[in-house]
N, C-alpha and C positions, 0 to 999 in steps of 0.2 A: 512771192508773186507780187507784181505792182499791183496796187491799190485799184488803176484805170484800165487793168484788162480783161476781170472779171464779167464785167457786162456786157463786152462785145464777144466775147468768147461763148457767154450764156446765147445772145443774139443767134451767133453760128449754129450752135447745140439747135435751139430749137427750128430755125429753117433747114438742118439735117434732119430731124424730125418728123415735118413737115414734108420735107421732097420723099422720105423712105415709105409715108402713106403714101403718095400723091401713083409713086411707083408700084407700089403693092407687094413691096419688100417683108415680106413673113407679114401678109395680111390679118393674122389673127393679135396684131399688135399695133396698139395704137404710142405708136413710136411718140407722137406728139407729146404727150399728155407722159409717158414712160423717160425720154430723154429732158423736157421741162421739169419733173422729180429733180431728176437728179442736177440739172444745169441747175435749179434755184439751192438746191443743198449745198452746190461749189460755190455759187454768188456767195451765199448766206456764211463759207465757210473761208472763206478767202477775200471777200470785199472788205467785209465789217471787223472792229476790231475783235484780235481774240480775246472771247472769254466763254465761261462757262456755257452761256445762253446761245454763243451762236454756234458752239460745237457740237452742246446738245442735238439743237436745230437743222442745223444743216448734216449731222452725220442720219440723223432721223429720215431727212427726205430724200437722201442718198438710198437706207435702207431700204425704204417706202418705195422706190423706183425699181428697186432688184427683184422687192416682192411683186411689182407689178407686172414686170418682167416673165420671171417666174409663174405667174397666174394666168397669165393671158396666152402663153404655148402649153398651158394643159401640165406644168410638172409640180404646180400645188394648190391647193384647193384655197378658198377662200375662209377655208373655215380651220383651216390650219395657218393660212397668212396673219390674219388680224393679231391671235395670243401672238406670236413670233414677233411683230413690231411691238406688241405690248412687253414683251417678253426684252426684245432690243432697245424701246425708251426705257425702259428700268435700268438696265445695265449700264444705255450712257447716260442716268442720271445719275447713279451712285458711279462710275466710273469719274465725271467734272467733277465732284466733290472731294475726291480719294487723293487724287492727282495736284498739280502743282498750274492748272489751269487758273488762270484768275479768276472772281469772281467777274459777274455783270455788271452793264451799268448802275448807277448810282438807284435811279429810280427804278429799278428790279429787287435793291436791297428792302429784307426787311426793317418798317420801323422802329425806333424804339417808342413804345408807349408808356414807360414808367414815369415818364413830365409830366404825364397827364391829370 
C-alpha cells in the first residue's frame, strides 16, 4: 500500500464511525471509538515502517477493536476480553521475535552497557 493513503483512509474509517452513531446503527455500539481501534491499528500497520514494533502495535489495536466489538453487542464479557488481549499481546510478541520481522527502530534497541 502506498505510504500517503493510510491516513486519509483512517480519516474515512472514522467519519464512517461517526455517521453509523450519529444514525443509530446497532446503537449499543459505539462505532466511533470501535472503527478508530482499528483505523489506527491499519495507520500504525501500513503507514510506518515495518518492523517488529509496529506489527506488534498495530495487529494489538486491531485485536483491541474486535474485542470491543465483541463486548459491546453483549457476546463477551469484559472480564473474559482483558486475559484474551493479554493473552493476544503475548503471542504477537513472541510471534515478531520467532519470525523474519525486523527488528525496531534504532532507539527501541537495547543498549549495550559493558563500555561503561
Amino acid at each position: 500500500m502506498k505510504k500517503d493513503l493510510p491516513l486519509p483512509l483512517a480519516v474515512i474509517s472514522l467519519g464512517i464511525g461517526w455517521l453509523l452513531n450519529a444514525l443509530g446503527v446497532h446503537p449499543e455500539v459505539d462505532w466511533l471509538w470501535t472503527i478508530g481501534l482499528a483505523a489506527t491499528g491499519f495507520l500504525v500497520l501500513f503507514s510506518a515502517d515495518w518492523n517488529r514494533t509496529t506489527f506488534t502495535s498495530g495487529s494489538f489495536l486491531i485485536a483491541a477493536s474486535a474485542g470491543s466489538l465483541l463486548r459491546q453487542t453483549g457476546r463477551l464479557s469484559i472480564d473474559i476480553e482483558v486475559p484474551l488481549l493479554v493473552i493476544v499481546l503475548g503471542l504477537l510478541l513472541l510471534v515478531s521475535r520467532c519470525t523474519s520481522i525486523p527488528s525496531g527502530p534504532e532507539w527501541l534497541a537495547p543498549r549495550d552497557t559493558t563500555d561503561r
